[in-house]
Jmol script that loads the backbone (N, CA, C; Angstrom):
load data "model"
ATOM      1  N   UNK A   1       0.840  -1.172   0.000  1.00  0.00           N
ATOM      2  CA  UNK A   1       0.000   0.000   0.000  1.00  0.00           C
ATOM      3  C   UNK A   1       0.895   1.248   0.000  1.00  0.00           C
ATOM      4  N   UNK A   2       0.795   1.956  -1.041  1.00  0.00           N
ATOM      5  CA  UNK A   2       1.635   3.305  -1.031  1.00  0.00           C
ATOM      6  C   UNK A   2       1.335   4.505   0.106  1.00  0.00           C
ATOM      7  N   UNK A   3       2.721   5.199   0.188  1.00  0.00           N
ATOM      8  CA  UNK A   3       2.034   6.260   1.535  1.00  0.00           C
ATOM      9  C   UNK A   3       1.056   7.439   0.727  1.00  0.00           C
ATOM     10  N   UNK A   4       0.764   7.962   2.066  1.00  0.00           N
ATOM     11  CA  UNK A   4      -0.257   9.168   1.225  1.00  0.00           C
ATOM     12  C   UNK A   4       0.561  10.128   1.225  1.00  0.00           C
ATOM     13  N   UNK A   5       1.744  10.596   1.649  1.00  0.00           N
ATOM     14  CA  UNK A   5       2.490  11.604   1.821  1.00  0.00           C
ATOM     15  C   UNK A   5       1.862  12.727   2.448  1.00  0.00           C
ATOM     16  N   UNK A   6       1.605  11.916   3.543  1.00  0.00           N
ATOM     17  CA  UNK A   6       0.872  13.095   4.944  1.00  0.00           C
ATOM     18  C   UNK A   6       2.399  14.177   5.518  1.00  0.00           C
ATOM     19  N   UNK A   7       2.046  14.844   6.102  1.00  0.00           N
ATOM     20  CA  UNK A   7       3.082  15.636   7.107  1.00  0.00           C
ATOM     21  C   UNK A   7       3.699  14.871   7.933  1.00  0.00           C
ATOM     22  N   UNK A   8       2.342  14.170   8.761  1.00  0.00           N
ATOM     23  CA  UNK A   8       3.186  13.228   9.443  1.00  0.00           C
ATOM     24  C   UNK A   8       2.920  11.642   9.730  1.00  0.00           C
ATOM     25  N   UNK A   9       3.914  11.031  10.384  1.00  0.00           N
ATOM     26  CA  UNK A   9       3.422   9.466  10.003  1.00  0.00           C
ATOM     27  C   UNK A   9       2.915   9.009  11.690  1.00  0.00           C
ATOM     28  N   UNK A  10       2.170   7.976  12.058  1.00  0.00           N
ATOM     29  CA  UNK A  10       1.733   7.887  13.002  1.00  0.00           C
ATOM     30  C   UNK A  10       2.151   6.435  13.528  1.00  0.00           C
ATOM     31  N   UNK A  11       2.990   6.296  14.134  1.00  0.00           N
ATOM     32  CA  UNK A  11       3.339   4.946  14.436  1.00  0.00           C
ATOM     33  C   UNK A  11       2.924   4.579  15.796  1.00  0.00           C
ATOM     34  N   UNK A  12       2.423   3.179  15.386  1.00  0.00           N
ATOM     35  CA  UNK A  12       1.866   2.461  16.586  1.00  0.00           C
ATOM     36  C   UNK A  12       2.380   0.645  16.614  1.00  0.00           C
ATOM     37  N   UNK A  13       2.366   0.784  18.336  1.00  0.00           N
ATOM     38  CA  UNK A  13       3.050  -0.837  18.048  1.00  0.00           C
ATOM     39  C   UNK A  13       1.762  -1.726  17.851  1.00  0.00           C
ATOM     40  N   UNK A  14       0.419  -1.566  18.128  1.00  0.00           N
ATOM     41  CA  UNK A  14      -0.671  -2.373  17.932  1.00  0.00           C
ATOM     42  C   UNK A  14      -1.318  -1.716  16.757  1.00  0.00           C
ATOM     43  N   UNK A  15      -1.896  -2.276  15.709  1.00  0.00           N
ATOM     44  CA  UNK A  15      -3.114  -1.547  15.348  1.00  0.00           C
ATOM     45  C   UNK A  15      -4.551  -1.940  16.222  1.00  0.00           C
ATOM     46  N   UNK A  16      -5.740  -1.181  16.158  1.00  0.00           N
ATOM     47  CA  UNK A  16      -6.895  -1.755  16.716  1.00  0.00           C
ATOM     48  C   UNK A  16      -7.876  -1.336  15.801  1.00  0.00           C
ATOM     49  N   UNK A  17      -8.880  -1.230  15.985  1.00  0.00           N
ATOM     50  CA  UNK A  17     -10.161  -1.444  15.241  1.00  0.00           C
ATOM     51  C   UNK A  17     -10.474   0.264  15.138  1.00  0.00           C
ATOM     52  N   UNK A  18     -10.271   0.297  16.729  1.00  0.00           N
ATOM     53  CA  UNK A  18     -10.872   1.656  17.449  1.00  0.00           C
ATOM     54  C   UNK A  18      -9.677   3.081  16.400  1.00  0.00           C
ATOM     55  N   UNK A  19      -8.033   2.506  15.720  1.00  0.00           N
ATOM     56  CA  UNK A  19      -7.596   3.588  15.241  1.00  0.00           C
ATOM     57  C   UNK A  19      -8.470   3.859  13.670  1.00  0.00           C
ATOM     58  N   UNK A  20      -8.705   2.847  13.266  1.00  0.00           N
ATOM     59  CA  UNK A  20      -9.524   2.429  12.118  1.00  0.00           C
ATOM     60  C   UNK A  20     -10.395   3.697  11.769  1.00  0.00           C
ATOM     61  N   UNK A  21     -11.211   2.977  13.185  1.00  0.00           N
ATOM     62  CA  UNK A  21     -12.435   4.328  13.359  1.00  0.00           C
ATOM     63  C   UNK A  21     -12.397   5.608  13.350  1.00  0.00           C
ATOM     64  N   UNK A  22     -11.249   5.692  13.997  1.00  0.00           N
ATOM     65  CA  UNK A  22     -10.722   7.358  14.568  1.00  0.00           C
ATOM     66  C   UNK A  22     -10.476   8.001  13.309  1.00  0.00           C
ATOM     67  N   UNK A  23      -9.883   7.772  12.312  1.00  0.00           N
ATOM     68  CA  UNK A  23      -8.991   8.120  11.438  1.00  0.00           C
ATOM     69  C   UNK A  23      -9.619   9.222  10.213  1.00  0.00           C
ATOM     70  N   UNK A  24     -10.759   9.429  10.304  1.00  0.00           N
ATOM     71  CA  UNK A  24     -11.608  10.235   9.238  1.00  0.00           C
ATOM     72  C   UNK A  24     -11.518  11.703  10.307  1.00  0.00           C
ATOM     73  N   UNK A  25     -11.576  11.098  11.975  1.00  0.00           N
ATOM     74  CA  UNK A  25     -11.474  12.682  12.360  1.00  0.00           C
ATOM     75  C   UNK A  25     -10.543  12.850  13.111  1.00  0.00           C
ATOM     76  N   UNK A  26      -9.121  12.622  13.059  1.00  0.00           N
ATOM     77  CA  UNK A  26      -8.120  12.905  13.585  1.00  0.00           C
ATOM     78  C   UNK A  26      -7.394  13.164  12.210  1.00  0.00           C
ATOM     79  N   UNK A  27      -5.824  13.815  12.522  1.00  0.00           N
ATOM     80  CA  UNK A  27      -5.304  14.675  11.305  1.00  0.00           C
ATOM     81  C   UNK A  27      -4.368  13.969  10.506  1.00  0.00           C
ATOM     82  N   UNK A  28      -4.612  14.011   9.303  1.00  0.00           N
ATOM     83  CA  UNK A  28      -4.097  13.224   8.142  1.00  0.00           C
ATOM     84  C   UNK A  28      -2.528  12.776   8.890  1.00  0.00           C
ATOM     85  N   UNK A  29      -2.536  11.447   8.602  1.00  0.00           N
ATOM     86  CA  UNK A  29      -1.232  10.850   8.525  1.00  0.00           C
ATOM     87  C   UNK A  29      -0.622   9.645   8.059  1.00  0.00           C
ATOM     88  N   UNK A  30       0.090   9.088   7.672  1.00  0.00           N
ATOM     89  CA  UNK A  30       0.289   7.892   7.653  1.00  0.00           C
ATOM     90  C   UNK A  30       0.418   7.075   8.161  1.00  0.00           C
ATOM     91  N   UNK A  31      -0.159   5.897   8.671  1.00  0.00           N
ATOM     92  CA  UNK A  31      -0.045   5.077  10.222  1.00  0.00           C
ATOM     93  C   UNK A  31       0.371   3.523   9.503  1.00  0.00           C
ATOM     94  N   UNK A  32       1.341   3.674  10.293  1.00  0.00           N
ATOM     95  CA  UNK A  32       2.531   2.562  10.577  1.00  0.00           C
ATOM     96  C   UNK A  32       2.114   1.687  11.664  1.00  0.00           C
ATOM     97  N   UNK A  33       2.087   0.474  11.631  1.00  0.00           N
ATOM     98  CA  UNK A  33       2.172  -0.464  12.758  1.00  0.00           C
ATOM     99  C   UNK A  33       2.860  -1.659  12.860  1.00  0.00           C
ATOM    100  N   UNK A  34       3.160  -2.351  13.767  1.00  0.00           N
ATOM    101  CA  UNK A  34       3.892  -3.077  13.979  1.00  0.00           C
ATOM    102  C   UNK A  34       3.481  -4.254  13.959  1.00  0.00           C
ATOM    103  N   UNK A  35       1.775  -4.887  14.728  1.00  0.00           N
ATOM    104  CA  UNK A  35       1.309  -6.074  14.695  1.00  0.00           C
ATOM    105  C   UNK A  35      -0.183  -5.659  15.141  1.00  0.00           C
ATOM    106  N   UNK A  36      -0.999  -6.263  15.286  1.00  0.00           N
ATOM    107  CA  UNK A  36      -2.567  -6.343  15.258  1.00  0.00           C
ATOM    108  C   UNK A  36      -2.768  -7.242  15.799  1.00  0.00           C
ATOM    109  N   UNK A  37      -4.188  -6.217  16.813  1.00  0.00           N
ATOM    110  CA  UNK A  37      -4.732  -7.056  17.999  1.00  0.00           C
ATOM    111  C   UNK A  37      -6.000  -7.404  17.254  1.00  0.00           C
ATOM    112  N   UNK A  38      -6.510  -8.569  18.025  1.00  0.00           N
ATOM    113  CA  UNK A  38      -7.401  -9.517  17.459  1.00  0.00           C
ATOM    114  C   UNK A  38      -8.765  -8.708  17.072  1.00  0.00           C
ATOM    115  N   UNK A  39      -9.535  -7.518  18.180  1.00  0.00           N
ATOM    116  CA  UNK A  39     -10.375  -6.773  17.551  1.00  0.00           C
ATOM    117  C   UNK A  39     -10.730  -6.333  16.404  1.00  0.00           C
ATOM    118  N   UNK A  40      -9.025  -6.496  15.662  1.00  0.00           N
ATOM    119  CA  UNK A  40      -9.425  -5.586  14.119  1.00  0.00           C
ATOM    120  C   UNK A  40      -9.676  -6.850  12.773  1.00  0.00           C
ATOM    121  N   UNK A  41      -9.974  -8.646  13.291  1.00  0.00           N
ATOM    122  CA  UNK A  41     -10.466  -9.017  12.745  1.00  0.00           C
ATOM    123  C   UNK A  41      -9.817  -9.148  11.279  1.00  0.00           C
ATOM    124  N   UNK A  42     -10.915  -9.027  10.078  1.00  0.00           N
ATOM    125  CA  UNK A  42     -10.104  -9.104   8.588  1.00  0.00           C
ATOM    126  C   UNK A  42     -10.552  -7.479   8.294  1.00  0.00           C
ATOM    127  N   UNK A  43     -11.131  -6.916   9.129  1.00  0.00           N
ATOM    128  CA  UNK A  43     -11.351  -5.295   8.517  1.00  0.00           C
ATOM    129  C   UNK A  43     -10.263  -5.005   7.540  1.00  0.00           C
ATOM    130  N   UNK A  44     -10.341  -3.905   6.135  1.00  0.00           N
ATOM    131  CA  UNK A  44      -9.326  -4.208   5.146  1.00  0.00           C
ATOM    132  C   UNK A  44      -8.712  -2.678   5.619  1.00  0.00           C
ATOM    133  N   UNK A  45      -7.770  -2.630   5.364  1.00  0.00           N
ATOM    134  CA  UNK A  45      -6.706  -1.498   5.645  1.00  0.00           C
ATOM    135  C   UNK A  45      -6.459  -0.386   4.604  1.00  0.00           C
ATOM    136  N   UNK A  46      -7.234   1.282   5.024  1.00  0.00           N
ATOM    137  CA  UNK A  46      -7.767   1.843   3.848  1.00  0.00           C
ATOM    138  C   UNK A  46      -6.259   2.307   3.649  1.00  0.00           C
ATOM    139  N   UNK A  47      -5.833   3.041   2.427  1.00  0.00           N
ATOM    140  CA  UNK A  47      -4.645   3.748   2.118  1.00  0.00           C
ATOM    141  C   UNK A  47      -3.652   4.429   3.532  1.00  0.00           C
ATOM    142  N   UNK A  48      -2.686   4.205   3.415  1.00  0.00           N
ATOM    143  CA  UNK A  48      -1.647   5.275   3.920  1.00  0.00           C
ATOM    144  C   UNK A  48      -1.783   3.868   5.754  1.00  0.00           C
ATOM    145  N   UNK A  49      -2.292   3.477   5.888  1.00  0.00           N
ATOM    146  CA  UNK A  49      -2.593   2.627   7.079  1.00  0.00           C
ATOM    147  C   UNK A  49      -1.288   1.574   6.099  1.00  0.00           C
ATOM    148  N   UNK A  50      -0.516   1.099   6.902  1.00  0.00           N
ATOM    149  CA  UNK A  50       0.186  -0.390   6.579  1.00  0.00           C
ATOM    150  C   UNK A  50       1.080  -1.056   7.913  1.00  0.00           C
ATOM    151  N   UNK A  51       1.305  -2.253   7.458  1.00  0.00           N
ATOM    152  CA  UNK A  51       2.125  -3.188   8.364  1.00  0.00           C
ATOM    153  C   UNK A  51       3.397  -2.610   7.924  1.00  0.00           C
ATOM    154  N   UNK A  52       4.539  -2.719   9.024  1.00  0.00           N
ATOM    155  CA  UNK A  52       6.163  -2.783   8.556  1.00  0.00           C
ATOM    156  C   UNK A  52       6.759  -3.512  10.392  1.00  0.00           C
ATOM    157  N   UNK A  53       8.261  -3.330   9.686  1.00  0.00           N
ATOM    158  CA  UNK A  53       9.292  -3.701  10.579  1.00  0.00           C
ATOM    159  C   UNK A  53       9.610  -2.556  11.155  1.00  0.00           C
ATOM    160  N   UNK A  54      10.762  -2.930  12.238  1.00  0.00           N
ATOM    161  CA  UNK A  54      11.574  -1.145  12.729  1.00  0.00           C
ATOM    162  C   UNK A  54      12.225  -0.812  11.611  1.00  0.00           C
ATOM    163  N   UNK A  55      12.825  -1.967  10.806  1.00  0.00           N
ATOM    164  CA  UNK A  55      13.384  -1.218   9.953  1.00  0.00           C
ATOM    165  C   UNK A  55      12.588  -0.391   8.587  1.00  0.00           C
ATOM    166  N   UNK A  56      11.434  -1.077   8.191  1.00  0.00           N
ATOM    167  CA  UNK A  56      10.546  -0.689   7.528  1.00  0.00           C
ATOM    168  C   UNK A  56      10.300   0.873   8.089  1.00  0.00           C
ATOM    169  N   UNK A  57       9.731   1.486   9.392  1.00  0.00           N
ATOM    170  CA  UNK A  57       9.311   2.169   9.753  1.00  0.00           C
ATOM    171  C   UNK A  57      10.255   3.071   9.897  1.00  0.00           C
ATOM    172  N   UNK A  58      11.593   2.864  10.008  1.00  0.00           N
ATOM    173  CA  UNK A  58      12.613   4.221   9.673  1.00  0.00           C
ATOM    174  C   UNK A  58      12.750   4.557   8.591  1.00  0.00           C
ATOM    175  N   UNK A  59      12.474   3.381   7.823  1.00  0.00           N
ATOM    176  CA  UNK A  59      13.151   3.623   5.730  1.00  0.00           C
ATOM    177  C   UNK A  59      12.139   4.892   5.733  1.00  0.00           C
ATOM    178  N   UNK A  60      10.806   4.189   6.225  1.00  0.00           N
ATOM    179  CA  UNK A  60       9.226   5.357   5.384  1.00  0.00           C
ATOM    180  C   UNK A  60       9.361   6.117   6.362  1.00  0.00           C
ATOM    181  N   UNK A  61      10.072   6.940   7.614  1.00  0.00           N
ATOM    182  CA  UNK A  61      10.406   7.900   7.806  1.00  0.00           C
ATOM    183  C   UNK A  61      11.160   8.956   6.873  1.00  0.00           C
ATOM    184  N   UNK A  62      12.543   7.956   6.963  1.00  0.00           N
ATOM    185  CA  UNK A  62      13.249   8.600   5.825  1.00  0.00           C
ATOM    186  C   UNK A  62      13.646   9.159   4.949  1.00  0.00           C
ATOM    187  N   UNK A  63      12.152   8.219   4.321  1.00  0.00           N
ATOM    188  CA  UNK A  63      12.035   8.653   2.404  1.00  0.00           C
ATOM    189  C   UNK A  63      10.938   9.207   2.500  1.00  0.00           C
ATOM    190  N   UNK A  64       9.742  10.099   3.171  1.00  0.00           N
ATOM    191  CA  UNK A  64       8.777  10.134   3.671  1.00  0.00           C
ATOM    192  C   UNK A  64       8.789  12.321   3.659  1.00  0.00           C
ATOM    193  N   UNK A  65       7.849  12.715   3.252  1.00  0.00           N
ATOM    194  CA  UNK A  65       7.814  14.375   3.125  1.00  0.00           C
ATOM    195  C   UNK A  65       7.920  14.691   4.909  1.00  0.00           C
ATOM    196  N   UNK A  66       7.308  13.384   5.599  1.00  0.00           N
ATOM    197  CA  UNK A  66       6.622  13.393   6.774  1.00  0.00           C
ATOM    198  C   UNK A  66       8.256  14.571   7.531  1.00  0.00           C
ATOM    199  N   UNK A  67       6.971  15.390   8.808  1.00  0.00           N
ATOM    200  CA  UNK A  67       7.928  16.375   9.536  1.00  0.00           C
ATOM    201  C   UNK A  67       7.943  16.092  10.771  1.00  0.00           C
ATOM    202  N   UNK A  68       6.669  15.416  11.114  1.00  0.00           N
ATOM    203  CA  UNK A  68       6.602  14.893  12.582  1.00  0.00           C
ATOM    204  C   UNK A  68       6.303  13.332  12.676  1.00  0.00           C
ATOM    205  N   UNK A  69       6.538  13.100  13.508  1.00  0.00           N
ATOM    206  CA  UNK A  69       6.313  11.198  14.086  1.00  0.00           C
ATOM    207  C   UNK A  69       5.866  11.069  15.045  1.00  0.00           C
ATOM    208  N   UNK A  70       4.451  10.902  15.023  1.00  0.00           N
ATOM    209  CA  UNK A  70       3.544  10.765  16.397  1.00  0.00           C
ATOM    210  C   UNK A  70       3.739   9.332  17.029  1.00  0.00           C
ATOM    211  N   UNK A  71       3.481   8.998  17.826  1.00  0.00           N
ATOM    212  CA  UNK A  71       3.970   7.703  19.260  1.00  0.00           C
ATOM    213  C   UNK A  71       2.768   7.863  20.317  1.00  0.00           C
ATOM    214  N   UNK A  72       2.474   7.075  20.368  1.00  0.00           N
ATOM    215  CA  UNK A  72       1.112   7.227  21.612  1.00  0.00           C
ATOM    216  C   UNK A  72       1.739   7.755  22.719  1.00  0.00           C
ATOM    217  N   UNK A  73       2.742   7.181  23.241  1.00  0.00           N
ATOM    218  CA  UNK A  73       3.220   7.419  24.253  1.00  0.00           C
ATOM    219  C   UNK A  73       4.725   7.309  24.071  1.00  0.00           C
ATOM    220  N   UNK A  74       6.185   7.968  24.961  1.00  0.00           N
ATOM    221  CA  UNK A  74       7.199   7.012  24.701  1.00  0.00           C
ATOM    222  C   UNK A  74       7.354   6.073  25.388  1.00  0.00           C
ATOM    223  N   UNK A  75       6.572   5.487  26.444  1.00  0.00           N
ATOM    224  CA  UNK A  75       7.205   4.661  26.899  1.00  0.00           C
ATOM    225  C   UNK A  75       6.994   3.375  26.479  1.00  0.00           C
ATOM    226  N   UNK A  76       6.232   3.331  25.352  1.00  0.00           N
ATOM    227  CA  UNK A  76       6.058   1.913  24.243  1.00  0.00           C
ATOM    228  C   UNK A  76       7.278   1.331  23.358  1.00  0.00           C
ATOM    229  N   UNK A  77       8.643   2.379  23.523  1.00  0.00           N
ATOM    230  CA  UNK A  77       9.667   2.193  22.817  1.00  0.00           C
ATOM    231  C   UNK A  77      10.489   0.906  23.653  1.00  0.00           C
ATOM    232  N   UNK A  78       9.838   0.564  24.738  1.00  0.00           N
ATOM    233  CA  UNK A  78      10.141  -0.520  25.746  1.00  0.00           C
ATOM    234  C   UNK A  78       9.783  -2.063  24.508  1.00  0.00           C
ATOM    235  N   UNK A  79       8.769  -1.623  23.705  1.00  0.00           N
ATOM    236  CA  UNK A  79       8.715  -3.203  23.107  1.00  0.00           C
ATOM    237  C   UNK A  79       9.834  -3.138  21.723  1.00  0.00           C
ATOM    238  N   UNK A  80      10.583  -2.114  21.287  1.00  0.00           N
ATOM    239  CA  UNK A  80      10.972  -1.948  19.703  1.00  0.00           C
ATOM    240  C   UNK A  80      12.223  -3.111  19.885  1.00  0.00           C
ATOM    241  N   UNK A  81      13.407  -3.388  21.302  1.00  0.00           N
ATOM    242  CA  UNK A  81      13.681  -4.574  20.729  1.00  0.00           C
ATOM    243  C   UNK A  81      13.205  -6.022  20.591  1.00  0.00           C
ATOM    244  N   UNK A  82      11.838  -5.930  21.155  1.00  0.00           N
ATOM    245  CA  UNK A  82      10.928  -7.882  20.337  1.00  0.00           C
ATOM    246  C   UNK A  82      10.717  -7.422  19.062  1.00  0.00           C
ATOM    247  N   UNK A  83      10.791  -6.005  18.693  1.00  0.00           N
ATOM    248  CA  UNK A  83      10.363  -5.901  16.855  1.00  0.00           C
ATOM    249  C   UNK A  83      11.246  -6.704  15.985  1.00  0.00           C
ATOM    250  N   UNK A  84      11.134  -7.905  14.746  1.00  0.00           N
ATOM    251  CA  UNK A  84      11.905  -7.932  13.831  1.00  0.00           C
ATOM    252  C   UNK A  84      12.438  -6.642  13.357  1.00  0.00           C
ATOM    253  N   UNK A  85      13.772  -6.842  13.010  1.00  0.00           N
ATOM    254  CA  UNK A  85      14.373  -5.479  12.210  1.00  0.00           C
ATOM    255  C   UNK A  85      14.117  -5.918  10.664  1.00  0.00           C
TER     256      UNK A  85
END
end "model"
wireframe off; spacefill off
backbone 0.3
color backbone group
């Protein structure tokens, strides 16, 4: 799935159902995740939403217009080494 080339990208270590929902009224971004909790089912994943790695998720920083990198919280950076790189 190609990015949308939002401002900024939104990384999360879960996806859920509930960001799914959110996403028409919270502010354009590209959301990155890491793995998916069972709530979100086979729901299909609209544009700019995708799966990656850590390393995935720095490349599409990288190469990315994006200016900011939203994080729910930091103290979720506690799970990035169980992430495959």
């Amino acid at each position: 799935m190609p990015p949308t080339h939002a401002r900024s990208i939104r990384l999360l270590p879960e996806l859920r159902a509930v960001h799914l929902e959110r996403l028409p009224v919270t502010a354009p971004a590209d959301v990155l995740f890491f793995q998916t909790k069972y709530d979100l089912g086979d729901a299909p994943l609209p544009a700019g939403v995708r799966r990656v790695t850590l390393a995935g998720a720095v490349r599409a920083f990288w190469r990315s217009p994006a200016e900011r990198l939203e994080m729910p919280e930091p103290l979720w950076m506690r799970f990035l080494p169980a992430q495959p790189f």
